[in-house]
DRENMI-275742 format. One line per 10 residues: number of its first residue (from 1); their letters; for each residue x, y, z of C-alpha. Coordinates in Angstrom, 2 decimals. Example, Ala and Ser with C-alpha at 12.3 -4.5 7.8 and 13.67 -1.06 7.14 Angstrom:
<atoms>
1) as) 12.30,-4.50,7.80  13.67,-1.06,7.14
</atoms>
This chain:
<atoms>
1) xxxxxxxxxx) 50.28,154.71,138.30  50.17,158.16,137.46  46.36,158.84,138.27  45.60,159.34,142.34  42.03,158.69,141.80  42.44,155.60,140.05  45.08,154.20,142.46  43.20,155.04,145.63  40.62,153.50,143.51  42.31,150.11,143.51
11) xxxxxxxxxx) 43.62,150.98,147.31  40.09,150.21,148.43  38.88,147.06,146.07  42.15,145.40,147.92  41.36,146.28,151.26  37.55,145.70,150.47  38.31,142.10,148.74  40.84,141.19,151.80  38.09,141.66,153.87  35.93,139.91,151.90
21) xxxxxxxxxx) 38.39,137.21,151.75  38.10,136.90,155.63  35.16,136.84,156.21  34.66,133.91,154.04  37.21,131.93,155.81  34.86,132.41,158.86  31.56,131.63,157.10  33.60,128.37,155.18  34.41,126.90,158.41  30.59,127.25,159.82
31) xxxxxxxxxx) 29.26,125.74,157.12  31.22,122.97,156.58  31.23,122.05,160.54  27.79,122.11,160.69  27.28,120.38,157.24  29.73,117.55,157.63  28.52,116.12,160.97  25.02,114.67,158.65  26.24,113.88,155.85  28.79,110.73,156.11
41) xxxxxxxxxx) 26.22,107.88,156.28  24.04,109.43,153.11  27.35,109.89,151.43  28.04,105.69,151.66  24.51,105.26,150.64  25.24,107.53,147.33  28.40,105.53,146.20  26.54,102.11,147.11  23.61,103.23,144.39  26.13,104.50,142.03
51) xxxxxxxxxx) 28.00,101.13,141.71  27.90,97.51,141.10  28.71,94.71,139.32  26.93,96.90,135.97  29.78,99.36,136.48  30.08,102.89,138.09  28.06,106.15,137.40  30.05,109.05,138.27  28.78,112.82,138.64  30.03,116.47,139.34
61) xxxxxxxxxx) 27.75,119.28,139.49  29.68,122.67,140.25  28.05,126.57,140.61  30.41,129.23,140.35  30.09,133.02,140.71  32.46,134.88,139.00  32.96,138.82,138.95  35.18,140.42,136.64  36.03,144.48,136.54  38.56,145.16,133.70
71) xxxxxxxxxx) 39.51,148.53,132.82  37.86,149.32,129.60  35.80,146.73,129.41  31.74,146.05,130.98  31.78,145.10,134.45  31.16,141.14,133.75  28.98,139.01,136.34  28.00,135.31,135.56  26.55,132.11,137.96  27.32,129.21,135.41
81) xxxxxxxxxx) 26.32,125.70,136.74  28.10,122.60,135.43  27.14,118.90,135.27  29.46,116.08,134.55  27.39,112.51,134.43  29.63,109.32,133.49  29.22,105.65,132.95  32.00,103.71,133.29  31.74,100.36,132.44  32.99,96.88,134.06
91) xxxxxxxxxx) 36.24,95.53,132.70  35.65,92.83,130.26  38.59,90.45,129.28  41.16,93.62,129.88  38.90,96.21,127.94  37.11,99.07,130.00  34.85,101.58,128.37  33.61,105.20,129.79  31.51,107.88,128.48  30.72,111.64,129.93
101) xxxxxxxxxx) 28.17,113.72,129.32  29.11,117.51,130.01  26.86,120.64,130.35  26.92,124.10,131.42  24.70,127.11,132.02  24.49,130.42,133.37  21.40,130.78,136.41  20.76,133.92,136.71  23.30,136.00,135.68  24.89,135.77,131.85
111) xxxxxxxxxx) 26.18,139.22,131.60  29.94,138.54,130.42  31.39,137.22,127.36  31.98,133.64,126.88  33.98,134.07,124.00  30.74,132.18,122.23  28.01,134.77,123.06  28.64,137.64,121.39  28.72,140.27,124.36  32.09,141.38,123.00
121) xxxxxxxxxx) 31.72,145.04,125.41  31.91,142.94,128.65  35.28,141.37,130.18  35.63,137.44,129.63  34.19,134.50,131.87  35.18,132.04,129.28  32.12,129.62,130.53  29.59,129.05,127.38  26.17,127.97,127.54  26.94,124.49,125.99
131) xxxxxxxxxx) 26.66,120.92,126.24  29.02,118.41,125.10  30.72,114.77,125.01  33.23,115.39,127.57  35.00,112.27,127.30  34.27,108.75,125.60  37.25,106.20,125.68  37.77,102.64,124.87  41.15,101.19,127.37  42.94,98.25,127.19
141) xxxxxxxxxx) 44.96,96.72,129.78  45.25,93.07,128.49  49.40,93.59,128.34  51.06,93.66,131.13  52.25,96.86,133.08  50.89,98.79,130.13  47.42,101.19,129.76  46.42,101.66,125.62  43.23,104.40,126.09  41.83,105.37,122.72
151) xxxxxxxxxx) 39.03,108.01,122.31  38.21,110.95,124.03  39.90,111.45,127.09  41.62,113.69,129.57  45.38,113.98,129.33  47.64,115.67,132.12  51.58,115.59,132.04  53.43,116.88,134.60  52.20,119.92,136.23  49.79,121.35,133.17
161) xxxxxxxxxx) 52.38,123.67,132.53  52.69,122.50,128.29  49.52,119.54,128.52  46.54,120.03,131.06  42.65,119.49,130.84  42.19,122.96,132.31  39.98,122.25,134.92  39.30,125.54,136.48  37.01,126.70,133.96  33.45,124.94,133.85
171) xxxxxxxxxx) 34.34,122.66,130.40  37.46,121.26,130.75  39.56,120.55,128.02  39.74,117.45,126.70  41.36,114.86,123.67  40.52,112.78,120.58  43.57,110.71,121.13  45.38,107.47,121.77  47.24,106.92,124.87  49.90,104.52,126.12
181) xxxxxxxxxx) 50.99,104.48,129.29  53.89,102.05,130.05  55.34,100.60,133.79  57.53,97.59,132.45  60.84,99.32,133.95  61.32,99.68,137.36  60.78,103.78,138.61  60.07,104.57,135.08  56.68,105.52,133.38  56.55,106.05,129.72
191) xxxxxxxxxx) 53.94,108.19,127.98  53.09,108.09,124.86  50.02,109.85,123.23  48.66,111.43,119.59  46.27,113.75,119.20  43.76,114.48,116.28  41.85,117.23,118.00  41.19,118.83,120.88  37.63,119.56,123.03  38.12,123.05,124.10
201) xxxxxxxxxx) 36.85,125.06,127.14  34.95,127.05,124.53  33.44,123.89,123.41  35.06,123.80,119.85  37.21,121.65,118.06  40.58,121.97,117.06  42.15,119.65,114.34  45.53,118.69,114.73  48.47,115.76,114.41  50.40,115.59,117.08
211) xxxxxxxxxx) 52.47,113.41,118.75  53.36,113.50,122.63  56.45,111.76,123.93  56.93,112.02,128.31  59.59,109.82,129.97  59.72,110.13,133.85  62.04,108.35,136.38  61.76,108.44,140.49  64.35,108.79,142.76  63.08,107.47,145.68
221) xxxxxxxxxx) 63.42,110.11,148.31  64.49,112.66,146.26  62.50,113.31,143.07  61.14,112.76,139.84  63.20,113.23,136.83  61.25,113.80,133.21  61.85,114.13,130.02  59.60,115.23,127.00  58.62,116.69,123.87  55.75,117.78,122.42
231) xxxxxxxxxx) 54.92,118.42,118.36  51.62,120.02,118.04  51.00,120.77,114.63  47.96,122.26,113.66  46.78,121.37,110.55  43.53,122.80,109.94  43.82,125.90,108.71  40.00,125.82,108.22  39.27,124.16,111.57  41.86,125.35,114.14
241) xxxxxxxxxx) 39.70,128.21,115.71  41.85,130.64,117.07  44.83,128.50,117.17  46.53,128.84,113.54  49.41,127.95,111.81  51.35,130.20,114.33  50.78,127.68,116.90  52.29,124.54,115.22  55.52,124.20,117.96  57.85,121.40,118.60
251) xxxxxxxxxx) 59.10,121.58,122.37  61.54,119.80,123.95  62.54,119.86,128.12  63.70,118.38,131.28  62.28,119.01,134.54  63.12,117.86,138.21  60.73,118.06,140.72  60.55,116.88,144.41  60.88,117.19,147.93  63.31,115.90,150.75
261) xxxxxxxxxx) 62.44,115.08,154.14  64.64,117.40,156.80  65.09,116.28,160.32  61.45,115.18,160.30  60.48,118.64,161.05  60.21,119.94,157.67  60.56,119.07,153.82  62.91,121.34,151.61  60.79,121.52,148.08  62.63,122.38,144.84
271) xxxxxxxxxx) 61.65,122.30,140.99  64.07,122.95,138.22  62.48,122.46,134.47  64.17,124.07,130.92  62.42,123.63,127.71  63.56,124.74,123.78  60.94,125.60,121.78  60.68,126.38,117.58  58.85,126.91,115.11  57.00,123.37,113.60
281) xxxxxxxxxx) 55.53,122.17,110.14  53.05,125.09,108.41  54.53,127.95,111.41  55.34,130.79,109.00  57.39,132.42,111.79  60.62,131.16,112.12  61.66,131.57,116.07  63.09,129.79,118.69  62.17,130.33,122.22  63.83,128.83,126.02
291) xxxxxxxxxx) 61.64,128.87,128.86  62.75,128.16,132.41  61.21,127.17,135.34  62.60,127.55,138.93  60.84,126.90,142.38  62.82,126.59,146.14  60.49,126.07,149.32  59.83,124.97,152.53  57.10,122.75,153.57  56.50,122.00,157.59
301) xxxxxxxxxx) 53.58,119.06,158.20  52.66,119.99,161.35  53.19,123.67,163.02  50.82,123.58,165.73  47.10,121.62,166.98  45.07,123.37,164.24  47.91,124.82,161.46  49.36,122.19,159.39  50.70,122.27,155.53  52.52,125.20,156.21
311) xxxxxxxxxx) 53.75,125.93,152.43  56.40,128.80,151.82  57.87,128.88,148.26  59.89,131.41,145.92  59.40,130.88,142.46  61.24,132.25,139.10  59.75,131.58,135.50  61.13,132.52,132.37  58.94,132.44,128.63  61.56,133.46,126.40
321) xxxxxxxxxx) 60.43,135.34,122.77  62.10,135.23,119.32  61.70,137.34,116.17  58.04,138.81,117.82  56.69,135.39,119.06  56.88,134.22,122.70  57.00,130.73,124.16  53.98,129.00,123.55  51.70,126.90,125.87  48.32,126.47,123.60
331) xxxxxxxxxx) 47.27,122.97,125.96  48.25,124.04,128.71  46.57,124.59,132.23  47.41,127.93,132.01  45.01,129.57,134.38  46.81,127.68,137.40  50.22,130.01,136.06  51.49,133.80,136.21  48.47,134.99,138.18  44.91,134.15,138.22
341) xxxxxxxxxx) 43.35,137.28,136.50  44.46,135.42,133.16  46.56,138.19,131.84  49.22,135.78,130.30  47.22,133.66,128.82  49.22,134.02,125.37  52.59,134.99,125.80  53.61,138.74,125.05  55.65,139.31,121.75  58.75,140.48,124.03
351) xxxxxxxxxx) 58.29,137.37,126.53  57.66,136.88,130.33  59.27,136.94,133.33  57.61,135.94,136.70  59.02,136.07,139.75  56.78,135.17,142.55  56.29,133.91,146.10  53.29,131.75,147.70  52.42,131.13,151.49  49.79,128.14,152.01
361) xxxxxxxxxx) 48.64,126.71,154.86  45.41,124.44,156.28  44.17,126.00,159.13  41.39,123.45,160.72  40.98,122.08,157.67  40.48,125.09,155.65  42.96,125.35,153.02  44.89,129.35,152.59  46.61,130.18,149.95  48.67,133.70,149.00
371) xxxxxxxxxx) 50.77,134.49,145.82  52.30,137.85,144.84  53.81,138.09,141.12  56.02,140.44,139.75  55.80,140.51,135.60  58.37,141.90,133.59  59.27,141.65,129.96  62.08,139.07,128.95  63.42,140.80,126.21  63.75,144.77,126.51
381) xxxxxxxxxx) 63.11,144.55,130.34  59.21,146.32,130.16  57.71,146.14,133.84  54.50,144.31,132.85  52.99,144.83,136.32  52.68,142.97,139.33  49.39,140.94,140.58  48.31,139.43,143.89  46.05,136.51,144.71  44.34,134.95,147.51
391) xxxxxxxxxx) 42.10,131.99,147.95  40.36,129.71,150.83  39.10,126.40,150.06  37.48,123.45,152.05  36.12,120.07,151.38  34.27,118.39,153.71  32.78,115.03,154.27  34.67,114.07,150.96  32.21,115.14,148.31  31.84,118.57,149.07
401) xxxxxxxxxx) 33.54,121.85,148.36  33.31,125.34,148.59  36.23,128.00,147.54  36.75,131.47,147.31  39.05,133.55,145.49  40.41,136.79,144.45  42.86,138.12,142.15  43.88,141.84,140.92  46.50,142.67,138.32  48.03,145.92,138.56
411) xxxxxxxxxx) 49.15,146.70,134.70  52.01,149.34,134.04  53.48,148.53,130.60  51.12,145.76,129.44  47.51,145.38,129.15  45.37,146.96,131.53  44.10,146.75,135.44  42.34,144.09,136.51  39.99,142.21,139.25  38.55,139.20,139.49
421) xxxxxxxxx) 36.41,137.42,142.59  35.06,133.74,142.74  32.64,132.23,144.85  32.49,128.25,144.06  30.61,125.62,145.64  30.31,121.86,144.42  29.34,118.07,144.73  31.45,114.90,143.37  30.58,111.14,143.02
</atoms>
């Protein structure tokens, strides 16, 4: 960075959010010691009231403040609120039914854009003011070893990485599908879904027709072993929002992904996962893309009275590009990948590479976390930039959370600086 100003500039918002950072681990860990001692006994009274033989109501409400200072762009500051409030019913001769009602609003503070709002000149908290069916699904389980869900539903394969409901932001993403989940073999687990549309976090729809086809096998001790592929093929060139023609992909991969026990003093974690990628039905690009996914760690269960979960882990991940288009992830979770700030949301023309490391731990029950990226083009070698991230997060007394976070992406060759802080607090039943 060729500006003194500006990087001295950044010098302090690190040092400044660190501290910040720090000081809520301290105030987390008052809180939720004081708070937890009360709260177990009105916690079973809760899930007694919200249950019975007339079925289950279930219901989230999460605040979040979120600050966002992007070069070029507003400074953006927003306080959304979200409520989730499901029914879900009894089963009745093998069929179970559940509906979710879903709605979100700013408190105080809506100055950012929501990618609904309008307020273009301020940097994205992609949270609308909206309400919405979040989910309303009809299951079967009348055939042995074997789910059928049809309706509106959350679907998650693997790690979110290609198929997530992306469940950071405040409405999740979710599916008009049907769903088969199959357990007739022994270690194996057959999915099988197609999707008509999809619920975004934007609350729109997108029309689509596409099959999903994920085949995992255990290894006990070891591993799990998947296969997949994925056809998304969108459509609706009148009803896809942002997500054209250009999107319609068929992927295909394998991924391994486990952990092994060593000497009973710590576990040795590892992740290998390729995928091929191409162009699909209406794409008018023809491309063809590889992505790779590589992840070595350590993982020690107990390092002292009050430190356990110590988590160490290098990680290398490749989104290969073709004829101008990179690799492709439009349902993915891709918020929880290549840093938090969300600069690679959509892959860059020229491709991605990430490397990265992470150090975790739980330190009395409050959970650390610190990752450090490196981003550089796959194809033509560009530095993107590099990005670090830190968050502490605690639940206590099961139904209640608080997290705070921090991320800031340092841009050289691709897009431009950028900081982001979260303060989150929540209840679940």
């Amino acid at each position: 960075m060729s500006n003194p100003g500006a990087l001295r500039q950044l010098e302090n918002r690190a040092v400044l959010a660190i501290s910040v950072f720090w000081i809520a681990v301290l105030l987390t860990v008052m809180a939720a010691t004081a708070a937890a001692a009360g709260l177990s006994e009105f916690n079973d009274r809760v899930e007694d009231a919200l249950q019975g033989d007339w079925g289950k109501i279930n219901f989230n409400i999460r605040w979040r403040f979120e600050y966002v200072d992007q070069q070029g762009k507003e400074i953006a500051k927003g306080d959304p609120i979200r409520l989730r409030l499901g029914y879900l019913t009894p089963k009745w001769k093998a069929f179970q039914a559940y509906g979710e009602f879903e709605g979100n609003t700013p408190v105080f503070l809506d100055d950012y854009n929501s990618l609904r709002n309008g307020k273009t000149r301020y940097a994205v908290i992609a949270d609308p003011d909206k309400a919405e069916l979040n989910q309303g699904w009809l299951a079967f389980s009348g055939i042995q070893d074997t789910l059928v869900k049809a309706g509106r539903q959350k679907i998650v394969f693997n790690n979110h990485r290609f198929i997530g409901n992306v469940g950071w932001r405040q409405m999740e993403q979710t599916y008009d599908a049907a769903l088969i989940v199959n357990q007739t073999l022994k270690n194996v687990d057959l999915k099988v879904a197609f999707i008509a549309n999809v619920r975004t976090i934007t609350s729109t729809d997108v029309n689509m027709k596409s099959p999903l086809l994920n085949i995992g096998y255990t290894l006990s001790g070891i591993g799990k072993l998947t296969g997949y592929g994925y056809w998304l093929d969108y459509d609706d060139a009148d009803n896809s929002g942002p997500f054209s023609y250009a999107f319609s992909t068929q992927t295909y991969g394998i991924r391994f992904n486990g952990s092994t026990d060593m000497l009973g003093d710590f576990d040795l974690l590892y992740t290998a996962e390729y995928a091929y990628q191409s162009d699909y039905k209406n794409n008018p690009v023809d491309y063809n893309a590889n992505y790779f996914h590589f992840v070595g760690g350590i993982k020690i269960p107990k390092a002292g009275a009050r430190l356990s979960n110590v988590i160490a882990k290098i990680g290398w991940e490749y989104l290969g590009s073709d004829n101008g288009v990179g690799l492709k992830t439009p349902l993915g979770t891709n918020h929880a990948f290549q840093g938090w700030a969300d600069q690679f949301l959509v892959t860059p023309p020229d491709g991605v590479v990430d490397m990265y490391g992470a150090v975790g731990t739980s330190l009395a029950g409050v959970n650390l976390l610190g990752v450090y990226h490196q981003f550089d083009a796959a194809k033509g070698g560009a530095d993107y930039g590099n990005e670090i991230d830190f968050q502490v997060s605690k639940t206590f007394a099961k139904r209640y959370s608080l997290l705070v976070a921090y991320a800031n992406y340092f841009a050289n060759d691709y897009k431009s600086d950028t900081w982001k802080f979260w303060f989150q607090a929540g209840v679940s039943f």
